[in-house]
N, C-alpha and C positions, 0 to 999 in steps of 0.2 A: 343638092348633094345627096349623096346616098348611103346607105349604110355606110359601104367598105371605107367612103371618101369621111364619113364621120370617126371612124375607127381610127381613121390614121389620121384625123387630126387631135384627136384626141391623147393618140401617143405620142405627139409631137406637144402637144401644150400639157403637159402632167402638171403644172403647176394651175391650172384652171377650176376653177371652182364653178357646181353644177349646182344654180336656184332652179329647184320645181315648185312650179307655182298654179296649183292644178285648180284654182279657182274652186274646190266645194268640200267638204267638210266628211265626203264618204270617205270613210278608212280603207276599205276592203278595195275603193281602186285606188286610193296612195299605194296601197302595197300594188300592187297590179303596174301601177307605174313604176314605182321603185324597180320593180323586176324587170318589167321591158326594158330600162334604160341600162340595168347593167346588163341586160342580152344582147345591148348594141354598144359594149364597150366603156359606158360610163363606172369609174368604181363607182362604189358602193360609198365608199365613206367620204365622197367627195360632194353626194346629193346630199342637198339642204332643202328642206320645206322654207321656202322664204319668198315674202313678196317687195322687199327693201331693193329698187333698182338701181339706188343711190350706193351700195354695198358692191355692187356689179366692177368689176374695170375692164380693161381692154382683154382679148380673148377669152372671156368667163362665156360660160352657155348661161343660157337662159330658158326654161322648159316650160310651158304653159300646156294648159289640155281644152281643146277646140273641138270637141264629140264629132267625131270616137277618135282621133286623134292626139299623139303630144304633139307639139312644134316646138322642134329645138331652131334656137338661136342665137347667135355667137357676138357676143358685141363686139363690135370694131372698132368703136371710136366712142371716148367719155369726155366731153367738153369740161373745161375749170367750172363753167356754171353749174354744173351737174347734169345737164343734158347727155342720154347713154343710145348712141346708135347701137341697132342692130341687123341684123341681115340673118334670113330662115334659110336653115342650113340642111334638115330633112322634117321629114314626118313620119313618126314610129306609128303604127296602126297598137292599139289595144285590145 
């Protein structure tokens, strides 16, 4: 998916909550990241440092950082068991 197709899903799901989960403890690219994601539409006050996937539900992104990349992706599906499908919806460069 690509930016623009992220942008408009994200204005279609306003009610979706945004976990970055950048896997390391450098400040200076949490902010780096924070800023790429709202350049592609994500607000601001929707990203959460979280790594709780169990917190996750149906249409929530999910953001991990894969050097030098994020990989956003969007759960589809949360099983009763707590099993949380997702499916990689783009890749924001850093």
């Amino acid at each position: 998916m690509e930016s623009t197709n992220l942008k408009e899903y994200l204005t279609n799901a306003s009610y979706a909550k945004a976990f970055l989960a950048p896997n390391t403890s450098d400040q200076e690219l949490m902010s780096r990241a924070k800023e790429r994601l709202v350049e592609n539409g994500i607000q601001q006050d929707r990203i959460e440092i979280n790594y709780d996937m169990q917190q996750l539900s149906t249409g929530d992104i999910y953001i991990s950082y894969d050097p030098p990349d994020l990989v956003v992706r969007v759960v589809y599906e949360k099983r009763p068991s707590g099993m949380v499908k997702m499916k990689s919806v783009a890749t924001i460069k850093l």
